[in-house]
C-alpha positions, 0 to 999 in steps of 0.5 A: 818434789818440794827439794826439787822444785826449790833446787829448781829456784822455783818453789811449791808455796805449800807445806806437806803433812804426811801421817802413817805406819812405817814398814821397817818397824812399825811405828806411826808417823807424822811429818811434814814438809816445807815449801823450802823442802825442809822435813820435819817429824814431831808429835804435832804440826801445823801449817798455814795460818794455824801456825799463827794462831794455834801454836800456843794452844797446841804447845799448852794442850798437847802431852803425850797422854792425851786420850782420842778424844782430848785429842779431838777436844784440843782440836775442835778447840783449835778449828774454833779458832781458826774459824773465828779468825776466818770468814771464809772458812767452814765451821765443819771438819773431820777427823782422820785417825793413824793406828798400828792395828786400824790403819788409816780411820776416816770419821763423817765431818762434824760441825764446830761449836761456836757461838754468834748470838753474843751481844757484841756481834749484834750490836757493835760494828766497825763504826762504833769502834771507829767514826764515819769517814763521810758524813752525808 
Protein backbone atom coordinates (compact mmCIF):
# COMPACT_ATOMS: atom_id res chain seq x y z
CA UNK A 1 0.00 0.00 0.00
CA UNK A 2 2.76 2.38 1.07
CA UNK A 3 4.76 1.61 -2.87
CA UNK A 4 1.12 2.18 -4.40
CA UNK A 5 0.52 5.20 -2.86
CA UNK A 6 4.19 6.56 -3.62
CA UNK A 7 3.92 5.48 -7.08
CA UNK A 8 0.57 7.45 -7.07
CA UNK A 9 2.81 10.91 -6.06
CA UNK A 10 0.66 10.73 -3.09
CA UNK A 11 2.36 9.30 0.11
CA UNK A 12 1.45 7.59 3.41
CA UNK A 13 3.62 9.90 5.72
CA UNK A 14 4.23 6.75 8.00
CA UNK A 15 6.25 3.78 8.31
CA UNK A 16 5.05 0.37 9.03
CA UNK A 17 6.55 -2.39 11.25
CA UNK A 18 5.45 -5.85 10.82
CA UNK A 19 6.65 -8.53 13.31
CA UNK A 20 5.89 -12.50 12.95
CA UNK A 21 6.63 -16.31 12.02
CA UNK A 22 7.10 -16.84 8.25
CA UNK A 23 5.15 -19.95 7.08
CA UNK A 24 7.85 -21.48 4.42
CA UNK A 25 10.31 -22.04 7.08
CA UNK A 26 9.46 -20.67 10.17
CA UNK A 27 11.50 -18.02 11.18
CA UNK A 28 10.71 -14.70 13.18
CA UNK A 29 10.58 -11.77 11.40
CA UNK A 30 10.78 -8.18 12.01
CA UNK A 31 10.13 -5.53 9.17
CA UNK A 32 9.27 -2.55 8.31
CA UNK A 33 8.15 -0.21 5.72
CA UNK A 34 9.00 3.45 4.71
CA UNK A 35 6.75 5.98 3.79
CA UNK A 36 8.55 5.77 0.26
CA UNK A 37 7.62 1.98 0.42
CA UNK A 38 11.06 0.94 1.18
CA UNK A 39 11.14 -2.51 3.11
CA UNK A 40 13.51 -3.10 5.32
CA UNK A 41 14.36 -6.42 8.01
CA UNK A 42 16.68 -6.24 10.69
CA UNK A 43 17.31 -7.50 14.04
CA UNK A 44 15.81 -4.09 15.59
CA UNK A 45 13.92 -1.04 14.31
CA UNK A 46 12.78 1.96 14.90
CA UNK A 47 10.55 4.96 13.54
CA UNK A 48 9.61 8.39 14.08
CA UNK A 49 11.26 10.53 16.61
CA UNK A 50 13.01 7.23 18.09
CA UNK A 51 15.06 6.96 15.23
CA UNK A 52 16.51 10.20 16.48
CA UNK A 53 17.00 9.70 20.00
CA UNK A 54 17.51 6.08 20.63
CA UNK A 55 19.52 4.85 17.42
CA UNK A 56 22.63 4.95 19.48
CA UNK A 57 21.17 3.31 22.37
CA UNK A 58 19.83 0.41 20.45
CA UNK A 59 23.10 0.07 18.35
CA UNK A 60 25.13 0.20 21.75
CA UNK A 61 22.56 -2.11 23.91
CA UNK A 62 21.54 -4.58 21.23
CA UNK A 63 23.64 -7.97 20.62
CA UNK A 64 22.35 -11.22 19.46
CA UNK A 65 22.28 -12.77 22.92
CA UNK A 66 20.28 -10.57 24.50
CA UNK A 67 18.01 -12.36 27.01
CA UNK A 68 13.57 -11.16 27.17
CA UNK A 69 14.24 -9.32 29.88
CA UNK A 70 17.42 -7.30 28.81
CA UNK A 71 15.40 -6.88 25.76
CA UNK A 72 12.61 -5.17 27.71
CA UNK A 73 15.75 -3.50 29.91
CA UNK A 74 17.05 -1.93 26.69
CA UNK A 75 13.97 -0.97 26.03
CA UNK A 76 12.06 0.77 28.88
CA UNK A 77 15.62 2.18 28.60
CA UNK A 78 14.64 3.73 25.23
CA UNK A 79 10.76 4.83 26.25
CA UNK A 80 12.62 6.52 29.17
CA UNK A 81 13.92 8.61 26.88
CA UNK A 82 11.49 9.29 24.62
CA UNK A 83 9.35 10.05 27.47
CA UNK A 84 11.58 12.77 28.63
CA UNK A 85 11.99 14.21 25.36
CA UNK A 86 8.08 14.36 25.06
CA UNK A 87 5.44 16.00 27.04
CA UNK A 88 2.88 14.58 25.34
CA UNK A 89 3.70 11.37 25.65
CA UNK A 90 2.40 8.35 28.23
CA UNK A 91 4.94 7.17 30.61
CA UNK A 92 3.17 3.69 30.23
CA UNK A 93 3.72 1.00 27.59
CA UNK A 94 3.67 -2.53 26.60
CA UNK A 95 5.39 -5.42 25.77
CA UNK A 96 4.46 -7.60 22.83
CA UNK A 97 6.39 -10.70 22.11
CA UNK A 98 7.17 -12.92 18.71
CA UNK A 99 7.95 -16.89 19.24
CA UNK A 100 8.09 -19.77 17.26
CA UNK A 101 6.40 -22.07 19.78
CA UNK A 102 3.96 -19.04 21.57
CA UNK A 103 3.06 -17.20 18.81
CA UNK A 104 2.31 -13.48 19.28
CA UNK A 105 2.33 -12.78 23.50
CA UNK A 106 0.74 -9.54 24.51
CA UNK A 107 1.75 -8.31 28.23
CA UNK A 108 -0.39 -5.52 30.55
CA UNK A 109 1.04 -2.20 30.10
CA UNK A 110 3.79 -1.12 32.69
CA UNK A 111 4.82 2.32 33.81
CA UNK A 112 8.29 3.55 32.82
CA UNK A 113 10.45 4.55 35.65
CA UNK A 114 11.42 8.08 35.86
CA UNK A 115 12.16 10.56 38.11
CA UNK A 116 10.77 14.45 38.42
CA UNK A 117 11.74 15.09 41.91
CA UNK A 118 15.15 16.23 40.87
CA UNK A 119 16.07 19.78 42.08
CA UNK A 120 16.86 21.18 38.60
CA UNK A 121 12.85 20.76 37.66
CA UNK A 122 12.23 22.41 40.80
CA UNK A 123 13.79 25.22 40.88
CA UNK A 124 15.39 26.03 37.23
CA UNK A 125 12.87 27.36 34.74
CA UNK A 126 13.21 28.84 31.13
CA UNK A 127 13.91 32.45 32.95
CA UNK A 128 16.63 31.43 34.91
CA UNK A 129 18.41 30.26 31.66
CA UNK A 130 17.48 33.03 29.74
CA UNK A 131 16.36 36.85 31.11
CA UNK A 132 12.82 38.37 31.09
CA UNK A 133 11.85 39.80 27.75
CA UNK A 134 9.20 42.37 29.18
CA UNK A 135 10.11 43.74 32.19
CA UNK A 136 6.73 45.11 34.28
Amino acid sequence: MNYNRRMKMNPLWCSTVVGGVRKDNGEVFLGMTDMYGIRIEHDFLLTGLSAHYCQVLMQNGWRADLTEQEAKQLIGECMRVMFYRDKKASDKIQFVTITKEKGVTSEEPVQVDSEWSLSFYKEKTNEFWRPMRVRV
